[in-house]
N, C-alpha and C positions, 0 to 999 in steps of 0.2 A: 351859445353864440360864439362859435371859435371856426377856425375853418376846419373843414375838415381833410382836407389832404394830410398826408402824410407823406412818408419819404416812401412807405409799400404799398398807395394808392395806384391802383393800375390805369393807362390811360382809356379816356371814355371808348365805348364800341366803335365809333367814327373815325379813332384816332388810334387803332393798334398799333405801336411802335413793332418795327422788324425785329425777330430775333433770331436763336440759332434753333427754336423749334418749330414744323412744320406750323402749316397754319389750323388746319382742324385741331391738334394738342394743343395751339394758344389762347383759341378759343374757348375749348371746353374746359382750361384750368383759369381761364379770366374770365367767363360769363358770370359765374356765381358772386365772383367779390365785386365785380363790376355794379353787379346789381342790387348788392347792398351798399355800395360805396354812393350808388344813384339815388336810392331810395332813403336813405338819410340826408342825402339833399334839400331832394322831393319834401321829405317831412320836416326840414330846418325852414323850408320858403314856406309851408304851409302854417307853422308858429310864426312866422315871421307877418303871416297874413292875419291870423289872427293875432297879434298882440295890436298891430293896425285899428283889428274891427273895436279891441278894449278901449284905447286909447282916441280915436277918432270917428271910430259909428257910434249911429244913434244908440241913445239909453234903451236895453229892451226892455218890454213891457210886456206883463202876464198875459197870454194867451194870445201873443202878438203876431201869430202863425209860426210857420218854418223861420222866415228870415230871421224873427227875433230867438226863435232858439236856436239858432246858426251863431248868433251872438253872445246869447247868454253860455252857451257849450263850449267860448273861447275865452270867458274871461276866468281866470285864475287856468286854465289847461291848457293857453296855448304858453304858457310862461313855465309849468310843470313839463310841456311836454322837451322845450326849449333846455329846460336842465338834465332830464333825460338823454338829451343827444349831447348834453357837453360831455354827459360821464363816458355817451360810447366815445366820444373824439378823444378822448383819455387815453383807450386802449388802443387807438390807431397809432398813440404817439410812443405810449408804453409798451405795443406788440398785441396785435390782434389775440391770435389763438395762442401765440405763447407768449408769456410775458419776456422781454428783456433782462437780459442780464450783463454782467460786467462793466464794462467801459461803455456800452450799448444803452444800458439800463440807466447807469449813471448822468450821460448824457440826453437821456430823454426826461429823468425828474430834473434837470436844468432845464431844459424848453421849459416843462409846465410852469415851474416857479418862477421862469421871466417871464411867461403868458399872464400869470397868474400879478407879478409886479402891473406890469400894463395895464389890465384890466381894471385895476384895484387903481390905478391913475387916471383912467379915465372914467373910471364910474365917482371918481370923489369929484370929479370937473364937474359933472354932469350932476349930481348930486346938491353943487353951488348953487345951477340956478333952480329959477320957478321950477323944475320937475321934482326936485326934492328928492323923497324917499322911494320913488318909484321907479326909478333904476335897478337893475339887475346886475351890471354888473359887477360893481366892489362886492354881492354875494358873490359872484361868479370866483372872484379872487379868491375868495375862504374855502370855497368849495372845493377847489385846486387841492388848496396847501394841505386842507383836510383829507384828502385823498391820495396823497403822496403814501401813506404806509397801506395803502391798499392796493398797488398796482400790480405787487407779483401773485395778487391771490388769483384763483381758478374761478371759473363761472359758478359753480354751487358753493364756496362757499361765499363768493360776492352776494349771491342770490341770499345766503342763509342771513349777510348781516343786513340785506333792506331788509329783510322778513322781522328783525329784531327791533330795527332802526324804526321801521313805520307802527309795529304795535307798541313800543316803548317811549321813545320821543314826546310823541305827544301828549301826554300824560305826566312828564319829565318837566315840558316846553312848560304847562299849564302850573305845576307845582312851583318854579322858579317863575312865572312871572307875577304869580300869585303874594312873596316875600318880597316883591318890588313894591317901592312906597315914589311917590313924586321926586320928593326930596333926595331918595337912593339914588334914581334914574341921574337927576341933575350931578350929584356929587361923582357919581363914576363917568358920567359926560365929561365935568369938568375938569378932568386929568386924562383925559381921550384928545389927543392933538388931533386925529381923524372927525372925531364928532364937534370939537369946536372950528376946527377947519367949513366942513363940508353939512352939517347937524345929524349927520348918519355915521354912528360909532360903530364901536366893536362891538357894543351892547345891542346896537341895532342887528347887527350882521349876525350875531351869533343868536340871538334869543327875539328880539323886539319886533322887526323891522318884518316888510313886507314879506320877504322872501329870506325864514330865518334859519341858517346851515342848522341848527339844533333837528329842526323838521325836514329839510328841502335834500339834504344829505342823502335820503332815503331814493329821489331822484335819482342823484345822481350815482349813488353804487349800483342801484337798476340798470342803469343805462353801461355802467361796466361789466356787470355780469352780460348784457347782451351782446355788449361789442369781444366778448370771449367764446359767446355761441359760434358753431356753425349754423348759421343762418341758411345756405345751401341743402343743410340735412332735410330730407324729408320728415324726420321723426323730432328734429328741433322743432322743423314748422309747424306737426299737428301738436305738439305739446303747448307751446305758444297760443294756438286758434284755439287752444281751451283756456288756458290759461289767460290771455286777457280779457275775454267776455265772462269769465267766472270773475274775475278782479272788480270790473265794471259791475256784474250783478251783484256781487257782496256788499262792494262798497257804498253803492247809491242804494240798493234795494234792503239791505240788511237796519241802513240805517231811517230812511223813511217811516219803515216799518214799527220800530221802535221805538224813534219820535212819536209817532201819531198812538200806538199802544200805550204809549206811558203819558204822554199828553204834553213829551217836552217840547214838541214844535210852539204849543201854545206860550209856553214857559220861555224859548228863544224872542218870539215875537213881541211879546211883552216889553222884551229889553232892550228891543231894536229900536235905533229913530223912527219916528212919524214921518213920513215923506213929506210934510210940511219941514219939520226938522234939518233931515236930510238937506232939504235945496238950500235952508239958511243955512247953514255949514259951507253948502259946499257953493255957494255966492259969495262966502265972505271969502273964498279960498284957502281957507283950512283944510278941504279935504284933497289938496293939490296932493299929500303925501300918500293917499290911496286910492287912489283912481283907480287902479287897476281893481280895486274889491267893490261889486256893486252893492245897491241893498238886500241884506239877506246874506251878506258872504263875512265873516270873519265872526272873531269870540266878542261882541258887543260886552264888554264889563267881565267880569269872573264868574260869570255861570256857568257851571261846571255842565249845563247841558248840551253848551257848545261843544263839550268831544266826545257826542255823540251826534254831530251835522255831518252833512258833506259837502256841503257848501263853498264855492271858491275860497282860497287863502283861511280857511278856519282852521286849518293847520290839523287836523283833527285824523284819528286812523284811517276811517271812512271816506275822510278825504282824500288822505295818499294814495289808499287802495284803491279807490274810483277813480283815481286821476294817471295812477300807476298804470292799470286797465286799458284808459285810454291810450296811452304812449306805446304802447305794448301792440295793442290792438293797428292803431297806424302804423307804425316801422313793419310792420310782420304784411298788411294789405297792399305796402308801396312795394315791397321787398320782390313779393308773389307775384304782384303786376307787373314788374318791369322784368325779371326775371321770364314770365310766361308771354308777353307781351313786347316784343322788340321793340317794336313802332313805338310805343310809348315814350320811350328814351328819348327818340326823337323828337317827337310831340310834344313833349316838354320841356324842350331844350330851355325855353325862356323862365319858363319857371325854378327848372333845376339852375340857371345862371344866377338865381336871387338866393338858393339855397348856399351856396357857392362861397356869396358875400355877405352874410347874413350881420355880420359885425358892422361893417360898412353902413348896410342897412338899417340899421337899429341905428346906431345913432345917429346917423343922417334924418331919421322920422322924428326923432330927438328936436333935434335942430328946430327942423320944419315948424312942428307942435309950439315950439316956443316962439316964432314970428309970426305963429298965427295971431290975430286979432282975441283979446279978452282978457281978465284979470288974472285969470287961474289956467294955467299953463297944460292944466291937465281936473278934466277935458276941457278944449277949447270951444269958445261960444260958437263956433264951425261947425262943431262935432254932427255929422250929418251921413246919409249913405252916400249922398253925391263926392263930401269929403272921404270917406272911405275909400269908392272904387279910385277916385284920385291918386289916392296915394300907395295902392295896388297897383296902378297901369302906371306912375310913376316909376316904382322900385323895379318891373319888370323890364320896361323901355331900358332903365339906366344899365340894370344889369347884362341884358341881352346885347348891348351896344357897347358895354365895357369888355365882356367876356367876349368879345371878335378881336380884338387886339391883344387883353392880357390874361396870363393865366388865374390870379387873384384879384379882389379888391383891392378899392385903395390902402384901406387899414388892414385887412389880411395882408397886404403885402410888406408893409411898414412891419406890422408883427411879426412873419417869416424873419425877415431881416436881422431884427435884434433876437429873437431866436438864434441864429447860425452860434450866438455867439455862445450857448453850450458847447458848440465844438472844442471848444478853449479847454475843457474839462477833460479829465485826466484819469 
């Protein structure tokens, strides 16, 4: 949730600026980046629509056709796939294919770590009220700072430390939180100025919390090793078209499998609330701090059979790798489409305007959520399809009607801003 321009973002097709090369060479050296620069757009507005559907559509329900697995497919991935694109927007600021260096380099890890201040200030606001823990972004700030000694690495071995990060993490994640006791939790809160401030600490952000860098990390170096691809290659793109439907079939099919063979889905369910349960929790508004994980999704207690789910936010391998999949899988179909498909660019201008602003957007749906009518901020007693398309034809209108006048969002543009002030670096 960062913009993603950059200072070597080329302008849209619409809008070639003149240069000193003919026009066929500026073409055919700016269609390619052009149309990955579009196509993580395309896929920021499409996270940005489903964290909408988690947050404000209806609850889905088993067997509830397409539209409820149109819903159920976005909660916990459209927020996976959303850290994904932060990692690529990493390497737009750190140097796409090759990383930065000297005074260059220098002044782009100041961008992220005043990106990364900001964010970390506005996800502790937001954090205050009724939405609680269900903010993204003070992780988004960890995720940054975490990623600073990763910026000059190459595409394989970026690739090599998710591949460590996602089968190791979580098993790591479970082991540490497994030596946490109440009492622990509270005592390391209460010398956390962030957690007594805001009640979402460093303990949160690193291990606890919804979206916990310990696991979500794995996100985000993914999303750097892609933004170092030649995505333009032909032979990037058919490795990728294997590569994330084999992630997706691993992930979800490896683990299903094993569940029901060993009989731990039985053993998960068990431990799960009753859906009687469930609604008292989440009436009294206790469950405002997870909304974003439906029933069925996260490590309910310490059973250890939870990291073998793959279930939204269970934090689990299974889960990374099927969630990995999917991110992988989207960036690589927008990339191709718009790439093979001019007209689309076009076509989607209104959409890609919301990819644009996606910061803006997100908390501005923030806001909204919180004036809506109901106790529990998250989801609101609203929460409906009508509310849904709402607030989809919403974000698209604002956007499409902002981007005719300015180049960024409102908070995209406030963040440029206090950015510049790396330049001061040396």
């Amino acid at each position: 949730m960062t913009e993603t321009e950059s200072t070597e973002k080329p302008p849209p097709p619409s809008l070639a600026a003149p240069g000193a090369a003919p026009r066929a060479a500026t073409m055919a050296e700016r269609a390619a980046p052009t149309a990955r620069l579009v196509a993580v757009d395309l896929a920021r507005a499409l996270a940005v629509f489903g964290m909408f559907a988690v947050h404000v559509g209806p609850f889905p329900t088993p067997g509830g056709g397409v539209g409820d697995w149109f819903l159920g497919l976005a909660s916990g991935r459209a927020s996976a796939l959303f850290a994904t694109l932060a990692g690529f927007s990493l390497t737009l600021i750190a140097g796409r294919l090759e990383p930065k260096t000297g005074l260059a380099g220098r002044q782009a890890r100041a961008r992220i770590v005043i990106r990364a201040v900001v964010l970390l200030a506005l996800g502790v606001a937001l954090a205050m009220t009724n939405f609680g823990g269900a903010g993204i972004l003070n992780f988004y700030a960890v995720y940054f700072l975490l990623a600073l000694p990763l910026l000059r690495l190459r595409a394989r071995t970026l690739a090599t430390v998710a591949v460590v990060l996602a089968v190791v993490t979580p098993q790591v994640a479970f082991a540490l939180r497994a030596l946490l006791s109440e009492s622990l939790v509270r005592g390391i809160d209460s010398y956390d100025p962030i957690a007594r401030l805001s009640g979402v600490g460093v303990l949160d952000l690193l291990l606890t919390g919804l979206y916990p860098a310990i696991t979500w990390m794995t996100f985000v170096v993914t999303g750097m090793a892609l933004g170092r691809l030649d995505l333009a290659s032909g032979t990037v793109r058919r490795r990728l078209a294997v590569v994330g439907p084999a992630l997706i079939a691993f992930g979800y099919g490896v683990s299903w499998l094993v569940l029901r063979v060993s009989g731990g889905d039985q053993k998960i369910m068990s431990g799960m609330p009753s859906p009687e349960e469930f609604e008292a929790v989440k009436d009294s508004g206790a469950a405002s701090a997870s909304f974003d994980m439906p029933v069925g999704g996260g490590l309910w207690g310490s059973d250890a059979w939870g990291l073998l789910a793959a279930e939204p936010h269970s934090g689990s391998t299974f889960d990374l790798i099927g969630s990995l999949g999917i991110a992988i899988t989207v960036l690589l179909c927008l990339t191709v489409a718009v790439d093979r498909l001019p007209w689309l660019a076009r076509a989607a201008t209104p959409v890609i305007a919301v990819g644009t602003m996606s910061l803006t957007l997100y908390v501005s749906h923030i806001l909204v959520i919180l004036a809506l009518p109901g106790e529990a901020a998250a989801p609101p007693e609203s929460a409906s399809t009508t509310l849904l398309l709402s607030f989809i034809a919403g974000a698209v209108l604002f956007a499409t009607v902002w981007s005719r006048f300015f180049r960024r969002g409102p908070l995209e543009h406030l963040l440029h801003r206090v950015t510049t002030l790396a330049r001061s670096v040396r």
